[in-house]
C-alpha positions in Angstrom: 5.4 10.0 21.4 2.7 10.8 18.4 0.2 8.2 17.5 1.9 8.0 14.4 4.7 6.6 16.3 2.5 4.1 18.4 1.0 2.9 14.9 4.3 2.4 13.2 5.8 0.6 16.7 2.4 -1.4 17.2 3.9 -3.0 13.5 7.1 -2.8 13.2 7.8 -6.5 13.6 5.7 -6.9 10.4 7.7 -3.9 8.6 11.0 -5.8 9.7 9.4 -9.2 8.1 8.3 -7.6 4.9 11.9 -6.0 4.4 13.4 -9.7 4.6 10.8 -11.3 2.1 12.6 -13.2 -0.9 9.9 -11.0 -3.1 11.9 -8.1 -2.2 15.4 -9.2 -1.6 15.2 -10.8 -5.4 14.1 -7.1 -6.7 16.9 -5.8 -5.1 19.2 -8.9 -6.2 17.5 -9.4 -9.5 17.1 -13.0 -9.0 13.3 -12.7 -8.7 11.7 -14.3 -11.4 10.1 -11.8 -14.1 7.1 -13.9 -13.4 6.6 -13.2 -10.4 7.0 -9.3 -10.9 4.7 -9.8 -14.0 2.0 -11.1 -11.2 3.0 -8.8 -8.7 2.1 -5.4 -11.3 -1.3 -7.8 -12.6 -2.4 -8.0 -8.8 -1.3 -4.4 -8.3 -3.4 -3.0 -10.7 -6.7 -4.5 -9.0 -5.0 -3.5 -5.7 -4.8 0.3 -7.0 -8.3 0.4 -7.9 -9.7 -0.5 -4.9 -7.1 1.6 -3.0 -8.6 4.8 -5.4 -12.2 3.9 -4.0 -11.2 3.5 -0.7 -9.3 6.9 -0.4 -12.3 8.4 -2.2 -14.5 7.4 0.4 -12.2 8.5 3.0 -12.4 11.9 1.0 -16.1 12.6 1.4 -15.6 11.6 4.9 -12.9 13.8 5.6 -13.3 15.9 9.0 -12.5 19.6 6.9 -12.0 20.7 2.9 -8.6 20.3 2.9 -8.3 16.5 3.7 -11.3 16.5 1.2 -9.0 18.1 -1.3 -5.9 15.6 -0.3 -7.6 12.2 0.0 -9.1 13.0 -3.1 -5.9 14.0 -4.9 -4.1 10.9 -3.6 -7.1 8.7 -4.8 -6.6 10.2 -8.4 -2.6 9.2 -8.3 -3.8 6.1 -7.2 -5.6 5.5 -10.6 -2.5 7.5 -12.4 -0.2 5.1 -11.3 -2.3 2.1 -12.3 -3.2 3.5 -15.8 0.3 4.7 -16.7 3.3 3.1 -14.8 1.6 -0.5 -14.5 0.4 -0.3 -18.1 3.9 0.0 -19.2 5.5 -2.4 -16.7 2.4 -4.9 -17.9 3.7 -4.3 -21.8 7.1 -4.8 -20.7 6.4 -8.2 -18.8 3.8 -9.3 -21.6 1.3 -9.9 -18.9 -2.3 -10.5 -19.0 -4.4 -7.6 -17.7 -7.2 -9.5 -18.2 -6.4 -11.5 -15.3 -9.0 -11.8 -12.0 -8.0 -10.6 -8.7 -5.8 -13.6 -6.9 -7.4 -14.5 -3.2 -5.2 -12.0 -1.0 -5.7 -9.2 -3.6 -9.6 -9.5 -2.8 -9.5 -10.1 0.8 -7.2 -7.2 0.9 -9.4 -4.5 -1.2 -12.4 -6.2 0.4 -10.8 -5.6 3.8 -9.8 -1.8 3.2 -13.4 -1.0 1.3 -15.8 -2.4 4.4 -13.5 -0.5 7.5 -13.5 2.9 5.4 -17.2 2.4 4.9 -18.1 0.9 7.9 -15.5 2.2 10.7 -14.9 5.8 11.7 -12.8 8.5 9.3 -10.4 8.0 11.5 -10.3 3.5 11.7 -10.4 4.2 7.7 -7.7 6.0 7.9 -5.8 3.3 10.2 -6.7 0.8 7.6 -5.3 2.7 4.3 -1.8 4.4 5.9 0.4 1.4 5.8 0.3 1.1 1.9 1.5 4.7 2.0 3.9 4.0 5.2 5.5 0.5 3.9 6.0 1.4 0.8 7.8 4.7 1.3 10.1 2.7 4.2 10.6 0.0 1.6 11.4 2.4 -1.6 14.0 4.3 0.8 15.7 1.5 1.8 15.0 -0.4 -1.5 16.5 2.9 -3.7 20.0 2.6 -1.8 20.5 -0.7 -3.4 18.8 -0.7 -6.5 18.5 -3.6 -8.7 21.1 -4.5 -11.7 16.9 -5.2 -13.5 16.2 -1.8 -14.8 12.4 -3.1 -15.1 12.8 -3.6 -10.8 15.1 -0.6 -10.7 12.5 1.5 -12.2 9.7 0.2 -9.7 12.1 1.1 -6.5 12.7 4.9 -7.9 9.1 5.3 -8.0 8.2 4.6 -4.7 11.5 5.8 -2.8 11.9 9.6 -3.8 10.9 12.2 -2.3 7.9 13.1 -4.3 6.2 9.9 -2.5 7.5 10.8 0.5 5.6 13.9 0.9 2.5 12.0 0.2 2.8 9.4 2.8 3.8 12.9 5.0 1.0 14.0 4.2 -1.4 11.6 5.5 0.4 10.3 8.5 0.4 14.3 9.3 -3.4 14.0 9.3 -3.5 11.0 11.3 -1.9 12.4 14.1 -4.1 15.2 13.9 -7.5 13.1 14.0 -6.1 11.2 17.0 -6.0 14.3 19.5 -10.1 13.4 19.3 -10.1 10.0 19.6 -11.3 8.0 22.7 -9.7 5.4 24.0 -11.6 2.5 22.3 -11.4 4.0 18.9 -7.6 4.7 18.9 -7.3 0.8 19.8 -9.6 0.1 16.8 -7.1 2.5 14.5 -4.7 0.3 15.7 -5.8 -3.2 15.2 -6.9 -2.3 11.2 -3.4 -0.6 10.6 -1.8 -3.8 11.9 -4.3 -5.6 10.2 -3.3 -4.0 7.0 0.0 -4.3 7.4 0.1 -7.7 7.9 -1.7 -8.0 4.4 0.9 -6.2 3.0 3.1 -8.9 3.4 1.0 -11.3 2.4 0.4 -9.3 -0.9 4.4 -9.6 -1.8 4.1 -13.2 -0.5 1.1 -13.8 -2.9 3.3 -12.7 -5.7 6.5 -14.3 -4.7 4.0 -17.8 -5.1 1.9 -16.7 -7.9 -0.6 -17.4 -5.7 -4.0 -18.5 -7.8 -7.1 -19.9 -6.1 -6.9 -23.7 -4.7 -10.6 -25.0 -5.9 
């Protein structure tokens, strides 16, 4: 059994939650409301930026060049998919990109930017991989169904092909790599930030799914 494996299984009740959200389950119906989406792609965008900076940081941090070269390359699709594939969705959906970060898209970022700068490479590493992980689960099993919305069917294609998939490969591949060096307090660390992180990611579709804005 890889660590990888122990991080996915340490989660996979969350994984099995976020697959039966209504958020997704309309995308894949087309009953969720364009609204929603239209908030979900707004909070995304902020989510993407910080997700660049924390991948950068994980970049200079990285144990050898070529996770250097990789963390780096995956921060810069990071901003790529924000600037070009969000900006279209956002013109589609005539929604305001001037809109502040909602209250889980904050704590979220906030979360991933203070563990990459303040944990290990390897507990920053823990923290980022199930944005990668989730998403490519949830784009496989997503793509199989589709959505009759072409705007929602678009969104699935992207993030279940195999182009993505390689990505998330990529890193988990690292992952298990780091962890032959880890001591036992560290690897429970890893753990507790990617469950952490996960969990977040189901509060990020939930956030949507309510248009969540702040109470006071």
């Amino acid at each position: 059994m890889t660590f990888s494996d122990e991080l996915w299984d340490s989660a996979a009740d969350v994984y099995d939650a976020v697959r039966a959200h209504p958020f997704l389950t309309g995308l894949t119906d087309g009953t969720l409301p364009h609204s929603a989406f239209g908030y979900f792609v707004t909070q995304d965008s902020h989510y993407l930026r910080g997700y660049a900076r924390a991948l950068a940081v994980l970049a200079a941090r990285a144990p050898t060049e070529d996770d250097t070269t990789l963390f780096a390359q995956h921060a810069a699709g990071a901003i790529a998919a924000e600037q070009e594939m969000h900006a279209e969705l956002s013109d589609a959906l005539h929604t305001d990109r001037a809109t502040p970060p909602g209250p889980t898209t904050l704590a979220y970022t906030s979360y991933l930017l203070a563990t990459v700068h303040g944990g290990s490479f390897a507990e920053g590493l823990g923290a980022v991989l199930p944005c990668y992980w989730i998403y490519a689960r949830v784009g496989a099993a997503l793509l199989v169904e589709s959505s009759p919305d072409p705007l929602y069917a678009r969104w699935i294609a992207m993030y279940g092909g195999d182009e993505f998939q390689a990505v998330v490969d990529a890193a988990v591949g690292v992952m298990d790599r780091v962890a032959d060096d880890l001591a036992p307090a560290e690897r429970a660390r890893v753990l507790d930030h990617y469950r952490t992180t996960s969990r977040y990611e189901w509060m990020f579709w939930d956030a949507a799914r309510r248009e969540e804005t702040w109470p006071v």
